[in-house]
N, C-alpha and C positions, 0 to 999 in steps of 0.2 A: 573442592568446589572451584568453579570458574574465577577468577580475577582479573584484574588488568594490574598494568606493572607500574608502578608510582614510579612521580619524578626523578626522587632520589636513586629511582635504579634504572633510567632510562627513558623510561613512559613517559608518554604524550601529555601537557599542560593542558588536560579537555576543559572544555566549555559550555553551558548550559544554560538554560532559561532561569534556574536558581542553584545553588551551593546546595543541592541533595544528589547524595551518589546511590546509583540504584541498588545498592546492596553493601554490607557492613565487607566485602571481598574488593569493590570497586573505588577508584580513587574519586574521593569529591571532587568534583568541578568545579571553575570559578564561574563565577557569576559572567554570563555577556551584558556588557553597558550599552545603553537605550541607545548612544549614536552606533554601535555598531552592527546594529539589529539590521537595520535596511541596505550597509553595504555587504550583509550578507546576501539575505535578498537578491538583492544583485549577482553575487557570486553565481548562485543557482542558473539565474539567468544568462551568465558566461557560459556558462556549461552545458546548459538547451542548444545555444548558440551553436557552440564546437561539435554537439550531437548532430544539430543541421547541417551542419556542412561536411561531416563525413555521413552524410546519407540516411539519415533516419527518416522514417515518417511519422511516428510516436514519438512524445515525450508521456513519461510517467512520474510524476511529481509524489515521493514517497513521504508521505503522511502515518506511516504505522510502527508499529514493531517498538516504538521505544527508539526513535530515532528525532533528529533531531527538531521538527515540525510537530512531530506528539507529541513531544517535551511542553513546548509552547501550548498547544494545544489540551492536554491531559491538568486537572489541577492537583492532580497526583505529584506531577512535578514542575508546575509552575507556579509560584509564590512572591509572582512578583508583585509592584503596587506601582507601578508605573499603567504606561499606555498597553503593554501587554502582557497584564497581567490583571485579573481577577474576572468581571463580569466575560460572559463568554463570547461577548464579540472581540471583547478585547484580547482573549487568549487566541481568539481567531486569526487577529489582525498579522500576525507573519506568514502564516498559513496565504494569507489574501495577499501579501507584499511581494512574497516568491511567485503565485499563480501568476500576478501582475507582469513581473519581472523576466518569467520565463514566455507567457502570451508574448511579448514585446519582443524578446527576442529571435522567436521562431518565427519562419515565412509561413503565410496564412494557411497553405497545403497542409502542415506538422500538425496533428492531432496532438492537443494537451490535455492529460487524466490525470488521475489523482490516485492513488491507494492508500487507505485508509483503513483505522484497527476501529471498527464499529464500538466498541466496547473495551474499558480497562477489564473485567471480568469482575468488580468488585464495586460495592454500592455508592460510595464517594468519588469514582472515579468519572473519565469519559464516559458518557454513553450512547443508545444509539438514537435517539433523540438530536443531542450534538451533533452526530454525524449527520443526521439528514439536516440540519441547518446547517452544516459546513458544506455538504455537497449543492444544495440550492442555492449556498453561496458561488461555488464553484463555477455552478451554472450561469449566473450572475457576471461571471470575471471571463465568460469565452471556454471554458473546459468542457469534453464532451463523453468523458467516459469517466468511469467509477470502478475502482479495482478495491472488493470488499473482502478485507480479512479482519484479526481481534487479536488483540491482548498484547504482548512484548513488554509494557513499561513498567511492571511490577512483577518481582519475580516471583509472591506466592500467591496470586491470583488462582481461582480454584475452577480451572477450566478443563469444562465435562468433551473432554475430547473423546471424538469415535467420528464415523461416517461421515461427510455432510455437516458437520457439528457447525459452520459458519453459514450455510447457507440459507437460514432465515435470515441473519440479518442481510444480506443480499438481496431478498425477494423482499423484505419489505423498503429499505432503500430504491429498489424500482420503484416498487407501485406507490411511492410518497412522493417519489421526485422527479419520475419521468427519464431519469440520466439513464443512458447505456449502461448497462451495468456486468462486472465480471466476476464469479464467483468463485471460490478457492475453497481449499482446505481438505482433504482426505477423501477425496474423490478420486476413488481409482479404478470404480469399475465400468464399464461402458453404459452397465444398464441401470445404473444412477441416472434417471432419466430427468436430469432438471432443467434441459432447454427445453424439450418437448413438453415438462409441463409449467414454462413460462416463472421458472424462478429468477431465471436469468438470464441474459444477451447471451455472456462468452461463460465457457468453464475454462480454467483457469488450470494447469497439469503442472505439477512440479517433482515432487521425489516420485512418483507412480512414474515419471518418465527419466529419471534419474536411475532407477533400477530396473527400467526395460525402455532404450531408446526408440525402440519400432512398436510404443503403444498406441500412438495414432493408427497404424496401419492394422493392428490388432483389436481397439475397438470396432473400427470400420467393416472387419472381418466378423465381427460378434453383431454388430446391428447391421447387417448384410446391404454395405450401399457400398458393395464392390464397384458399381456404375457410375460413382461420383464424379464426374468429368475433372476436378482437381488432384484428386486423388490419385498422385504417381507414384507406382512403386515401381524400381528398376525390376528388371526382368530376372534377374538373380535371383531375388527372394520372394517370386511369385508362388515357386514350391513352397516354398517353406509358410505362408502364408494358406496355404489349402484354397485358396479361388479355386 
């Protein structure tokens, strides 16, 4: 199974929202202390900063997977008893420190989102509830987009993967919150037709374009909008493409 490598043999001194390692393979973390919660915060927002000025015009502020804002956020792994920790504004409150921190940093032009794991996959966990109060909170702090995916911070979570498997809670995240919304997860066929039927803003392409890099050009061939004025293909692989 997976690991990380403890201290004694090299591995990193990780840190967390509390002293629970996500798996009996994984090194416990120590605990972060309440003053150093906000000059992380901050950090994030150095890092919007340096995104700005090499040219971005998104920032996506990662909230999922089991990283380190669902930590906060999830009370699967937050235990704490302080300011952030327990009621769920209060496991909000980093979540809302970084949106803070990154808004401030970026020139008003920069699009701030968020992606977020709608759900731990398990009944004591986040859920998607949560999420759409952390996304209206979002809304709230200046962010204008919602990047919706699930699960990562337990690892035997019993998730019903196949097709599409994420994108209710994307379509309900729209239609509760109003945010842009982008939807992910095992969408690889063109005729997954979930813009057209208003599940979501953006669809969201990752391994389906990882193991065919001209799938844009090859859905587009399959929903026949060869006439898309954006839509360039160099001239090399118009053959190959059957226009």
């Amino acid at each position: 199974p997976a690991r990380t490598l403890p201290p004694m043999e090299g591995g990193w001194r990780v840190r967390a929202p509390s002293p629970i390692p996500f798996s009996d393979t994984y090194t416990t973390p120590r605990e972060i202390e309440f003053g150093d919660c906000r000059q992380i915060a901050e950090d994030f927002g150095a890092a919007a900063a340096r995104a700005a000025r090499a040219g971005v015009d998104a920032v996506e502020i990662h909230m999922a997977h089991g990283y380190l804002i669902h930590q906060f956020l999830s009370p699967l792994s937050n235990h704490r008893i302080d300011e952030y920790g327990g009621a769920l504004d209060n496991r909000c409150r980093f979540a809302k420190e970084v949106m803070n921190a990154v808004k401030a940093a970026v020139p008003a032009n920069v699009a701030v989102g968020l992606r977020v794991s709608a759900t731990d996959w398990v009944p004591e966990g986040w859920s998607i509830e949560d999420t759409i109060h952390l996304v209206n909170l979002a809304k709230k702090e200046g962010c204008t987009f919602v990047d919706v995916s699930t699960g990562g911070n337990t690892p035997d979570a019993p998730i019903p993967v196949g097709p599409g498997y994420q994108v209710p809670f994307a379509s309900r995240v729209k239609a509760e919150t109003g945010m842009t919304t982008f939807a992910v997860g095992l969408i690889r066929d063109a005729w997954q037709a979930l813009l057209r039927e208003g599940a979501a803003d953006v669809i969201d392409i990752g391994r389906a374009m990882i193991d065919d890099p001209h799938w844009g050009w090859h859905a587009a061939n399959r929903l026949h909008v060869e006439k898309v004025p954006k839509l360039v293909v160099p001239p090399q692989y118009l053959r190959g493409l059957s226009y």
